[in-house]
C-alpha positions in Angstrom: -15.6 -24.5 -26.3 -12.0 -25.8 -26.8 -11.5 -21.6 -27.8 -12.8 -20.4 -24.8 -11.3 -22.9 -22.2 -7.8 -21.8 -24.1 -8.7 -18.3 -23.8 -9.8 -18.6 -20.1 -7.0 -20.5 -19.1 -4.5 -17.7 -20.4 -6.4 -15.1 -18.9 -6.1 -16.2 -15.4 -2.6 -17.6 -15.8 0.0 -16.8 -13.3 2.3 -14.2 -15.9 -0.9 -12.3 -16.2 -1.8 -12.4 -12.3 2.6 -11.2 -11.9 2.2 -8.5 -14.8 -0.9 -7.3 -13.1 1.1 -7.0 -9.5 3.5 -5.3 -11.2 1.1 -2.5 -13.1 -0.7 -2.4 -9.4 2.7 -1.8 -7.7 3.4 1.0 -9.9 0.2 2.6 -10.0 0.0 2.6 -6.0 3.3 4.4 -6.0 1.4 7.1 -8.3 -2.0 7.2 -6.1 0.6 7.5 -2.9 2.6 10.6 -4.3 -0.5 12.4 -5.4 -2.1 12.0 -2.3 1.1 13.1 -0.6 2.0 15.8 -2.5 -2.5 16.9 -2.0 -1.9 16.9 1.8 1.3 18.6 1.4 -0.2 21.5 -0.2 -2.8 22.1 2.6 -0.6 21.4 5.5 -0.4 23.9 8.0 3.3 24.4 8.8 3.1 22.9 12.4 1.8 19.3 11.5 0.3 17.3 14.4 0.4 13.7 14.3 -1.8 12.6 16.5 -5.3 13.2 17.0 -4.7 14.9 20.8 -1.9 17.2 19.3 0.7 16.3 21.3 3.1 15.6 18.7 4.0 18.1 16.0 6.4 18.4 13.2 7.1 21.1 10.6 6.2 20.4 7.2 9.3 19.9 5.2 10.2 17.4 8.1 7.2 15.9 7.9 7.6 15.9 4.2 11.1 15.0 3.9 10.8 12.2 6.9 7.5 10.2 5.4 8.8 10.3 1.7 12.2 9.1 2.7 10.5 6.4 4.7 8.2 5.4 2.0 11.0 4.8 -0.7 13.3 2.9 1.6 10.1 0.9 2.7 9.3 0.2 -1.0 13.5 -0.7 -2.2 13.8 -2.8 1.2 10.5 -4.8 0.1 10.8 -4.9 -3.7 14.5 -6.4 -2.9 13.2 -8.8 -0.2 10.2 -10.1 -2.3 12.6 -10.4 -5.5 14.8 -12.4 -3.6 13.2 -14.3 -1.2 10.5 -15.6 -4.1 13.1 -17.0 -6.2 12.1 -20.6 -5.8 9.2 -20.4 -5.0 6.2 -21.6 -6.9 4.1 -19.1 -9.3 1.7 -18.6 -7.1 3.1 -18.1 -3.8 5.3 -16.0 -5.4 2.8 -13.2 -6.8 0.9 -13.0 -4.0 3.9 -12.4 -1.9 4.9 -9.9 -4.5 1.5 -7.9 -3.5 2.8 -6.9 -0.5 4.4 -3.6 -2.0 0.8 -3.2 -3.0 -0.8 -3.4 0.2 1.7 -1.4 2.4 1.5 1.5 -0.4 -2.0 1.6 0.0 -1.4 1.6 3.8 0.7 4.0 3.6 -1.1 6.5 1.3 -4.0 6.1 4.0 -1.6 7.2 6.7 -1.0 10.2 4.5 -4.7 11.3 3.6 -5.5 10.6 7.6 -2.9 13.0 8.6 -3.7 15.5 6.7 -7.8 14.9 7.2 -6.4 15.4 10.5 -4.3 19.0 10.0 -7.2 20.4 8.2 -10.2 20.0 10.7 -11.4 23.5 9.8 -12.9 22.2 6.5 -13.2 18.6 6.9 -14.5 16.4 9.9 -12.0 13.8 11.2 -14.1 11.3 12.4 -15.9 10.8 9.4 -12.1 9.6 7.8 -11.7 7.2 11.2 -12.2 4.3 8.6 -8.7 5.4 6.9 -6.8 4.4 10.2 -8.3 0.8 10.2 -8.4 0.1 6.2 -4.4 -0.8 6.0 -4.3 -3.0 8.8 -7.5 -4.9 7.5 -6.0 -5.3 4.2 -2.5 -6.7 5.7 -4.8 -8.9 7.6 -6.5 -10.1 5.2 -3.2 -10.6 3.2 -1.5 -12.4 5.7 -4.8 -15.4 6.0 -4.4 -15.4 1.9 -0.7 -16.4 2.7 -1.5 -18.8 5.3 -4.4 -20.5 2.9 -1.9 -20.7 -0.1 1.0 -22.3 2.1 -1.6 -24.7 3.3 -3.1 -25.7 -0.1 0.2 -26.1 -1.6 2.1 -28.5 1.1 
């Protein structure tokens, strides 16, 4: 029993919970360039980005505009949550941390919308509408965690 408590305890100890963040991070920067680089490939070259097709952009700008953004949103985050969770306690910290995470995965859901979007020919928009709403839900969600950890450790 002693064995097992040990073990447990380990298991869900906050290094682990920051090494797993970390692996997460870099495994949503993977899922976001290969679903980029998917919907690149089928792009049409006059890439409309909204659903009335109002706006369009070729697609190297398109390419070159939304991969530019992505990296300097992830450097601008990875260097605010590095150094605004210096002194902060274990917890708070990781979960703060996830936000790379979350906005990757937003991101990359951008991405496969658009280009459910520029390929209505072969694949029905509406049934993707979900994509549009899953980031924001998951910020959301991240942002009551936030506000339930701040409260449980004052």
């Amino acid at each position: 029993m002693i064995w097992s408590n040990n073990f447990f305890h380990r298991l869900v100890s906050f290094a682990v919970m920051v090494k797993a963040i970390k692996v997460l991070n870099r495994i949503s920067v993977l899922l976001f360039s290969a679903i980029f680089l998917l919907v690149y490939a089928y792009l049409p070259i006059a890439v409309d980005l909204a659903i009335d097709g109002v706006t369009q952009v070729h697609k190297q700008n398109f390419f070159y505009y939304f991969f530019g953004a992505f990296v300097v949103i992830n450097i601008l985050l990875r260097i605010t949550t590095s150094q605004g969770t210096k002194n902060m306690n274990e917890e708070l910290s990781a979960w703060i941390r996830s936000i790379v995470f979350i906005v990757n995965f937003y991101l990359t859901t951008i991405v496969g919308f658009i280009g459910v979007l520029n390929n209505t020919n072969h694949i029905n928009p509406e049934s993707y509408a979900y994509l549009s709403y899953l980031g924001p839900t998951l910020i959301g969600i991240w942002i009551i965690g936030l506000i339930f950890l701040i409260i449980k450790n004052k």
